[in-house]
Biopython code that builds the backbone (N, CA, C, O; Angstrom):
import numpy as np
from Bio.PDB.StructureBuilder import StructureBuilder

atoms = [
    (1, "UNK", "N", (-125.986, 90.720, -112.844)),
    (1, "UNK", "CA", (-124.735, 90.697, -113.583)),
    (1, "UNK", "C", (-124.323, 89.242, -113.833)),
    (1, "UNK", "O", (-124.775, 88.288, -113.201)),
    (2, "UNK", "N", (-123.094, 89.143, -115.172)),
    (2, "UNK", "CA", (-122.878, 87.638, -114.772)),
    (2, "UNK", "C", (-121.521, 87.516, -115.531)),
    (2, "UNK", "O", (-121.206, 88.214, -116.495)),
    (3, "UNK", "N", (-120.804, 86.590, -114.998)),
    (3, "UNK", "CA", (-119.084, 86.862, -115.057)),
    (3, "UNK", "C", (-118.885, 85.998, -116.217)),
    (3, "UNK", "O", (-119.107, 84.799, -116.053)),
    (4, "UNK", "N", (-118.566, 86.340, -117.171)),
    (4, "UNK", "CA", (-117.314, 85.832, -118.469)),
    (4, "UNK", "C", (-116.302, 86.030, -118.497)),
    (4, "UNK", "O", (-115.756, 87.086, -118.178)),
    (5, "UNK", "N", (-115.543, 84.529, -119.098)),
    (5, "UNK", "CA", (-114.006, 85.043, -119.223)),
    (5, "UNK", "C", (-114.004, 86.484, -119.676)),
    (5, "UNK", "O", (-113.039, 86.994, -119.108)),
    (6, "UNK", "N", (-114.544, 87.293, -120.340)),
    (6, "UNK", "CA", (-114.034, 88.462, -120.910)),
    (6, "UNK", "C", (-114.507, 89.750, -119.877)),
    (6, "UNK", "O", (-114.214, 90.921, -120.114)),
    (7, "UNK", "N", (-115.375, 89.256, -118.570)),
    (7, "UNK", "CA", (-115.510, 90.121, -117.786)),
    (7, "UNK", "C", (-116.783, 90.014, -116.934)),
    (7, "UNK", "O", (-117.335, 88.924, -116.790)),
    (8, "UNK", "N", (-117.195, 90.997, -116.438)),
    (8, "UNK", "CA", (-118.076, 90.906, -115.482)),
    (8, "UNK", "C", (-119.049, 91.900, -116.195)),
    (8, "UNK", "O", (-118.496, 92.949, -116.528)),
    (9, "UNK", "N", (-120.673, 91.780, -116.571)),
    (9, "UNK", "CA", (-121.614, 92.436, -117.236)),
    (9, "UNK", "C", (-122.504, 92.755, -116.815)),
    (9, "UNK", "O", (-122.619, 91.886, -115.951)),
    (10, "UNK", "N", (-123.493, 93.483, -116.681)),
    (10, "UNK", "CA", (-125.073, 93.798, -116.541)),
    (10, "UNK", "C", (-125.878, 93.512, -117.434)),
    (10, "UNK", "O", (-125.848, 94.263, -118.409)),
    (11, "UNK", "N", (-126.639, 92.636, -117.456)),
    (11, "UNK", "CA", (-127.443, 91.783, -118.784)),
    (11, "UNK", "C", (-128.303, 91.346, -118.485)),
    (11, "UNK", "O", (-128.501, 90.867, -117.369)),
    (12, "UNK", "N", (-129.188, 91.390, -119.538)),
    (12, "UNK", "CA", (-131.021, 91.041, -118.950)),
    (12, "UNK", "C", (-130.617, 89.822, -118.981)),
    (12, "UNK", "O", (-129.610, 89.439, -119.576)),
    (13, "UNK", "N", (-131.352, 89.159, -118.363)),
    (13, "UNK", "CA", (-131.532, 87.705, -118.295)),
    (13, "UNK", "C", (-132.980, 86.757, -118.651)),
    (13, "UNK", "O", (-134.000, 86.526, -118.002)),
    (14, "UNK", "N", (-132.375, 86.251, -120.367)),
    (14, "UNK", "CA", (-133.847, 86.095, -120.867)),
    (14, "UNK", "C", (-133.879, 84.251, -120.654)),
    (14, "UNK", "O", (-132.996, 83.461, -120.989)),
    (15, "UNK", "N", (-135.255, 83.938, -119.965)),
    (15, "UNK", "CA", (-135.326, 82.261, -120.251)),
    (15, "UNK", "C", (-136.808, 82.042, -121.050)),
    (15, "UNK", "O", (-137.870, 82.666, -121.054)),
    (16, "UNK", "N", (-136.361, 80.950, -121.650)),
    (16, "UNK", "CA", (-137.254, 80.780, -122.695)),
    (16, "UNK", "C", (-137.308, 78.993, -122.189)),
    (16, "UNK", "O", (-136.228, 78.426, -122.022)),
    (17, "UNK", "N", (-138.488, 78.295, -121.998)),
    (17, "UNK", "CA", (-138.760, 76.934, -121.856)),
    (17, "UNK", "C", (-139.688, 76.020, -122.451)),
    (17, "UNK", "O", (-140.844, 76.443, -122.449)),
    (18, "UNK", "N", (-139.516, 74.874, -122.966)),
    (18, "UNK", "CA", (-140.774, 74.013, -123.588)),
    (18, "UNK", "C", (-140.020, 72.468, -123.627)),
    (18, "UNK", "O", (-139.002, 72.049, -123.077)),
    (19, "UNK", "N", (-140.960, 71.866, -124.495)),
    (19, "UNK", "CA", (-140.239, 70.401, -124.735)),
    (19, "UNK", "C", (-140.039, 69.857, -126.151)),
    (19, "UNK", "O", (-140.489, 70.494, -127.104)),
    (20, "UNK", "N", (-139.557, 69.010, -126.281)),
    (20, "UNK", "CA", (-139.377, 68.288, -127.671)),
    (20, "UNK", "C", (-139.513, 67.102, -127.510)),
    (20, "UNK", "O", (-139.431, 66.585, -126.396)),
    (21, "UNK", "N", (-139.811, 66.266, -128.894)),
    (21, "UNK", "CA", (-140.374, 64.807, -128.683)),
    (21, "UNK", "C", (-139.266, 64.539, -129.475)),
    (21, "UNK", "O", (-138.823, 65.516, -130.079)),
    (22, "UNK", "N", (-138.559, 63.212, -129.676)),
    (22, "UNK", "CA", (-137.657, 62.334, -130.808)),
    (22, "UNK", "C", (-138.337, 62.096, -131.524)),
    (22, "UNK", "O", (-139.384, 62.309, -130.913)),
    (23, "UNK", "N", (-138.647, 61.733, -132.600)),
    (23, "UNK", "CA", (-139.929, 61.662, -133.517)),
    (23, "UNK", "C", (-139.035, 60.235, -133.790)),
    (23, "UNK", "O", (-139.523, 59.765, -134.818)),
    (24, "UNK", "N", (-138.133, 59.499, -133.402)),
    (24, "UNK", "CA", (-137.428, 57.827, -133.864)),
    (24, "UNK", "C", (-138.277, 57.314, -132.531)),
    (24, "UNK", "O", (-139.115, 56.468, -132.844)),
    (25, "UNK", "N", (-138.247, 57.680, -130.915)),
    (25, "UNK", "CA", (-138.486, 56.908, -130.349)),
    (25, "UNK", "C", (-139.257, 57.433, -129.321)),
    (25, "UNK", "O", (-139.175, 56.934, -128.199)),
    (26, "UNK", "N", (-140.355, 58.824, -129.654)),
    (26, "UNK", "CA", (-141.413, 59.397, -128.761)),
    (26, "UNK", "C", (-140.547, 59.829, -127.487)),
    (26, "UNK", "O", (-141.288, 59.823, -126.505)),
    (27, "UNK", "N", (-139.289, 60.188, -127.166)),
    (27, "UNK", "CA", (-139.200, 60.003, -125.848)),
    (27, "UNK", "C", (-139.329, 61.912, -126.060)),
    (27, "UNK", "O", (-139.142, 62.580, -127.078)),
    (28, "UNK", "N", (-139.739, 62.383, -124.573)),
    (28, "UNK", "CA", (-140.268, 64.193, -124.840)),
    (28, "UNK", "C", (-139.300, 64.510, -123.649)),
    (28, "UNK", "O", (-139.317, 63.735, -122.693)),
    (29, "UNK", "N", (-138.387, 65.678, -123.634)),
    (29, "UNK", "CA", (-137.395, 66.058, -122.890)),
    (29, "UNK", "C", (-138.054, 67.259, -122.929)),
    (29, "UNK", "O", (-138.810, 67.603, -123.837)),
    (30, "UNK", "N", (-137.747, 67.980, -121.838)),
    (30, "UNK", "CA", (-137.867, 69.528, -121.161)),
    (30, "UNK", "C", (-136.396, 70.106, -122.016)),
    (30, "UNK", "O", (-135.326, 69.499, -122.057)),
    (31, "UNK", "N", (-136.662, 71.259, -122.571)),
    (31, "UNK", "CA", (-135.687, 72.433, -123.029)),
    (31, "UNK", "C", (-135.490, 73.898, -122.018)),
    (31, "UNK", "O", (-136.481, 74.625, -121.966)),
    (32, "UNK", "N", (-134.536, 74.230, -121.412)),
    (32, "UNK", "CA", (-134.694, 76.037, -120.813)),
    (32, "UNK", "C", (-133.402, 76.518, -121.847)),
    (32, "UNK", "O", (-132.424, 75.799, -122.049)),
    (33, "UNK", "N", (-133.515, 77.307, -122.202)),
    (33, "UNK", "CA", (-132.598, 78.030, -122.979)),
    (33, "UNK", "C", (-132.669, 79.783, -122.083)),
    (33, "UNK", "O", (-133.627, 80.534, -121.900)),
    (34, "UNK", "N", (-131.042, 79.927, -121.656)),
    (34, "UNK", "CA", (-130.754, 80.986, -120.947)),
    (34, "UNK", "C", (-130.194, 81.823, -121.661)),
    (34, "UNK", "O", (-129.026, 81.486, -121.850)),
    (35, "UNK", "N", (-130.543, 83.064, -122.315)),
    (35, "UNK", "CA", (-129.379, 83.824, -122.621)),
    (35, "UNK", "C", (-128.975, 85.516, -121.825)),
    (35, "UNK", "O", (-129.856, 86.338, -121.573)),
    (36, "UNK", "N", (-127.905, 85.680, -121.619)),
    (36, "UNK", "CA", (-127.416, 86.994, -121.025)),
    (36, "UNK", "C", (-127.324, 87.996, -122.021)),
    (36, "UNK", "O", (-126.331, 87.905, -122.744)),
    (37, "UNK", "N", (-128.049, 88.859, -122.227)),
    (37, "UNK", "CA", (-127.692, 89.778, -123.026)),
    (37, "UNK", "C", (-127.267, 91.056, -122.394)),
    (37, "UNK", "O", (-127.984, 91.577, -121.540)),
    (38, "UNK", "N", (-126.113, 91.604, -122.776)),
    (38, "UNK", "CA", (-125.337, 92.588, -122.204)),
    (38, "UNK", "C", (-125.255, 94.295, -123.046)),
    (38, "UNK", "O", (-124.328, 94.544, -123.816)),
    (39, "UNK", "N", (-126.346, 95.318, -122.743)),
    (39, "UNK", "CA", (-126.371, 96.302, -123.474)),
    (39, "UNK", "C", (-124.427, 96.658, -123.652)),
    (39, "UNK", "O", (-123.957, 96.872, -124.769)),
    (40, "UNK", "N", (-123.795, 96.658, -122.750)),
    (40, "UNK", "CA", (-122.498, 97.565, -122.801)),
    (40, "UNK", "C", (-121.931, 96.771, -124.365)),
    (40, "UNK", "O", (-121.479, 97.234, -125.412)),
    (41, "UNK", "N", (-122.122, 95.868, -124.053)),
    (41, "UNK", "CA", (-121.077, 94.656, -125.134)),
    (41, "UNK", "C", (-121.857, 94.850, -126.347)),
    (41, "UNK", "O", (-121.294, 94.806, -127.440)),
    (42, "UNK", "N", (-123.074, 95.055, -126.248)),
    (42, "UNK", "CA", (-124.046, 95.061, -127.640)),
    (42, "UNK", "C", (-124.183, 93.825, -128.211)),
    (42, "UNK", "O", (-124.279, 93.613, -129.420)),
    (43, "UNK", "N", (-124.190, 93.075, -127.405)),
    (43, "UNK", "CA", (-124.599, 91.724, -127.719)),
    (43, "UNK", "C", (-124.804, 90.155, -126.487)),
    (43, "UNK", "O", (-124.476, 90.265, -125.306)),
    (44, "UNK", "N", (-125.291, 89.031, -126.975)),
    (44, "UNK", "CA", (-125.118, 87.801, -125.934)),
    (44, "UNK", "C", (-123.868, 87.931, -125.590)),
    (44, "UNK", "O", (-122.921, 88.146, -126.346)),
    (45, "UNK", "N", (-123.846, 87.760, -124.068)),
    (45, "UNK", "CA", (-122.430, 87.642, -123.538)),
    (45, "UNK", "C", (-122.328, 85.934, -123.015)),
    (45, "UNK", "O", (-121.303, 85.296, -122.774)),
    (46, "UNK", "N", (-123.710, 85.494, -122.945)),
    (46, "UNK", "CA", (-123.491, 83.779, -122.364)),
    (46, "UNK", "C", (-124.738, 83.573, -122.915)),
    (46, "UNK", "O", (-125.644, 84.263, -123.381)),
    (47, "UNK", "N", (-124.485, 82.327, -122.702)),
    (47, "UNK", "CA", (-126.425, 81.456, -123.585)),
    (47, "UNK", "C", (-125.918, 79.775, -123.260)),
    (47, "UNK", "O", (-124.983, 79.094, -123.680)),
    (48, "UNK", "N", (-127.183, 79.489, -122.184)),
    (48, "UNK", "CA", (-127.048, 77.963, -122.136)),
    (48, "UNK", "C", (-128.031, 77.165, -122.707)),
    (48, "UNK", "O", (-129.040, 77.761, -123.084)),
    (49, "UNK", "N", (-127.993, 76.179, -122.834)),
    (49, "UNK", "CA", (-129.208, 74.889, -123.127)),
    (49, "UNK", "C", (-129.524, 74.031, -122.073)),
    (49, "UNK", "O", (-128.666, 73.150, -122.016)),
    (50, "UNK", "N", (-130.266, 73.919, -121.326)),
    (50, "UNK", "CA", (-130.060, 72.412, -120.279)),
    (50, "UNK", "C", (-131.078, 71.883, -121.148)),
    (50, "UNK", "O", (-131.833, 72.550, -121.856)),
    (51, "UNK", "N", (-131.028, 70.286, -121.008)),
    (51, "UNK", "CA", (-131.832, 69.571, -121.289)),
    (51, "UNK", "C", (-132.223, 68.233, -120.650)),
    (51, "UNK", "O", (-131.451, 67.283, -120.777)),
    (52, "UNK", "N", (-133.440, 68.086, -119.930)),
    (52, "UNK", "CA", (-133.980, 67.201, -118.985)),
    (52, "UNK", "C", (-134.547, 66.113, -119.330)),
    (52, "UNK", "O", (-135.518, 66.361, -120.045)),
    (53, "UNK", "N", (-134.351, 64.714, -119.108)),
    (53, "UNK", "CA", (-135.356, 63.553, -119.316)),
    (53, "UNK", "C", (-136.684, 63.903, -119.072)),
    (53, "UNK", "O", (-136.947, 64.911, -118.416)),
    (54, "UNK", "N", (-137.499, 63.216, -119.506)),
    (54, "UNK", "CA", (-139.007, 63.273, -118.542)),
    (54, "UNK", "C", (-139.161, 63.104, -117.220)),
    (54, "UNK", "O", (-140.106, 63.614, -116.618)),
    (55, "UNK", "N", (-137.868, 62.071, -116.399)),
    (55, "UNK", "CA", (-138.318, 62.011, -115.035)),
    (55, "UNK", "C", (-137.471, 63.444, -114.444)),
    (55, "UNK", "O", (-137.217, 63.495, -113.241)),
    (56, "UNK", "N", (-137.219, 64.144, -115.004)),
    (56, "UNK", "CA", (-136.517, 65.570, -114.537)),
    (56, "UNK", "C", (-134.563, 65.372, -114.439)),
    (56, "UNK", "O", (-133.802, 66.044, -113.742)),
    (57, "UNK", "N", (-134.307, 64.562, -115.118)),
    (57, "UNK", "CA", (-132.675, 64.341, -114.730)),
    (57, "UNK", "C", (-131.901, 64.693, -115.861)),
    (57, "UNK", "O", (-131.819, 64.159, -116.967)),
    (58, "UNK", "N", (-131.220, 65.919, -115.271)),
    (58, "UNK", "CA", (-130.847, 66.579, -116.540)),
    (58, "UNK", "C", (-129.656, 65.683, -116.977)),
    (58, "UNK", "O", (-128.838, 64.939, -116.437)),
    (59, "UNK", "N", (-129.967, 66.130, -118.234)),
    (59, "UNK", "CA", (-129.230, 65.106, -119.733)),
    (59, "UNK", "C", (-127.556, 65.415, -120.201)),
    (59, "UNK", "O", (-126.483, 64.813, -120.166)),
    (60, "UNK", "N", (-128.177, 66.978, -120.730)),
    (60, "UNK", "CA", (-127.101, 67.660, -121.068)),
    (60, "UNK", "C", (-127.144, 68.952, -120.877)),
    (60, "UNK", "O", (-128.163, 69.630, -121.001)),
    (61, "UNK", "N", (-125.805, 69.458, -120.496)),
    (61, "UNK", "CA", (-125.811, 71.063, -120.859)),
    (61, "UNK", "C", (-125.151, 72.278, -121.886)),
    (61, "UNK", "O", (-123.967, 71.945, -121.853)),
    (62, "UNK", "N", (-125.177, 72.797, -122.268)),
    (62, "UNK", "CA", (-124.501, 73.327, -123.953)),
    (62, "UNK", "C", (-124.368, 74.606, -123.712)),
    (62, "UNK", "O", (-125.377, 75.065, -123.177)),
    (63, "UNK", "N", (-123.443, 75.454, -123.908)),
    (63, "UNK", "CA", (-123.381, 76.762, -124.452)),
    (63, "UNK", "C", (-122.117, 77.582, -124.416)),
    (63, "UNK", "O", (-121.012, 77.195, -124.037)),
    (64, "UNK", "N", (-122.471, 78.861, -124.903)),
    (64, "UNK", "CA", (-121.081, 79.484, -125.321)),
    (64, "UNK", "C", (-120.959, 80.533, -124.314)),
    (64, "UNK", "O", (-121.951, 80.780, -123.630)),
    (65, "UNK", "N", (-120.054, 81.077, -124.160)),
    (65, "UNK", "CA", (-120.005, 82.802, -123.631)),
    (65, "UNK", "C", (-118.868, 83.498, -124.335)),
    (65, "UNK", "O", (-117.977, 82.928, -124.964)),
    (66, "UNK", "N", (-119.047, 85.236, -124.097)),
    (66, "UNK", "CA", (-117.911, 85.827, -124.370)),
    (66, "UNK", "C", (-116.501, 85.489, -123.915)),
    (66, "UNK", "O", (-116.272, 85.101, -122.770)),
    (67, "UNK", "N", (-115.612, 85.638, -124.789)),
    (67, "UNK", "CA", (-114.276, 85.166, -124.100)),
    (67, "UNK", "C", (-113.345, 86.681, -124.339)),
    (67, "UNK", "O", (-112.223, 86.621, -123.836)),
    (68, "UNK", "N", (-113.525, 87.384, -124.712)),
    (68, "UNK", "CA", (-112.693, 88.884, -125.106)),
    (68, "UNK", "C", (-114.054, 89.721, -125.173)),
    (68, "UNK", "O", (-115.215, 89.420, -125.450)),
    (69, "UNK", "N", (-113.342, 91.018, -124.763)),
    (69, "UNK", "CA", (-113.854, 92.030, -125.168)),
    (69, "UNK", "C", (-113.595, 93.064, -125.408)),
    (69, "UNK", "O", (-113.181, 93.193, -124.256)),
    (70, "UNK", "N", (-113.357, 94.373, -125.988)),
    (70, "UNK", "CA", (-112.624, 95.513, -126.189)),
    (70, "UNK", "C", (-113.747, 96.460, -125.853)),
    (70, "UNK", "O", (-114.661, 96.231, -126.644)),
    (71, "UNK", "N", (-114.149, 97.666, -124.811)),
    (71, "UNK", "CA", (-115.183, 98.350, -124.799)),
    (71, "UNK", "C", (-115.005, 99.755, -125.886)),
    (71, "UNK", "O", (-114.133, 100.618, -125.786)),
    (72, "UNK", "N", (-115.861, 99.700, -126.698)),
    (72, "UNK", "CA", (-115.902, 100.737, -127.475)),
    (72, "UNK", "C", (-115.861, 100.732, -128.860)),
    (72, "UNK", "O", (-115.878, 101.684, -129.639)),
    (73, "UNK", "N", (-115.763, 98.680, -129.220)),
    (73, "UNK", "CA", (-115.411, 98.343, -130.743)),
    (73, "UNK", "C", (-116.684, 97.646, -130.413)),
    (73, "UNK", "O", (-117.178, 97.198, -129.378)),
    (74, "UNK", "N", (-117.071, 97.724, -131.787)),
    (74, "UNK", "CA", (-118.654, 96.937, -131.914)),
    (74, "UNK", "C", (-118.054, 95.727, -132.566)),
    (74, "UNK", "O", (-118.773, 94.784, -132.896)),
]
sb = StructureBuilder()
sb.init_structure("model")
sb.init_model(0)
sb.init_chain("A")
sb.init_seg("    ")
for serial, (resi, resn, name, xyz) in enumerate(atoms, 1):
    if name == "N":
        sb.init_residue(resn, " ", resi, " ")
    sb.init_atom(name, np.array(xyz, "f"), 0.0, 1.0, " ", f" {name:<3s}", serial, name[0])
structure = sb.get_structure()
């Protein structure tokens, strides 16, 4: 499960990982992209980005989650 402002869910939990290069200055960072997908809600309820230097020190982190929800309105 995993808690949003708009509530508490049961959601697969998909990770997806690789890297990217800057193509200005070669430097190659690690990508994990997390997202929660929540059958009840019928949709992502959270989704992050981390993103790591090469020596492993993460950079930045990014993402959204549900903030409302009404059960029963698509």
């Amino acid at each position: 499960s995993v808690e949003t402002p708009a509530g508490r869910f049961d959601a697969l939990r998909v990770v997806a990982t690789g890297f990217a290069t800057n193509e200005n200055n070669n430097n190659v960072s690690g990508h994990e992209r997390v997202i929660w997908l929540a059958p009840a809600a019928k949709r992502e309820v959270r989704h992050e980005i981390r993103t790591r230097l090469r020596n492993g020190q993460l950079f930045r982190v990014e993402g959204r989650e549900l903030m409302e929800f009404s059960p029963g309105k698509s």
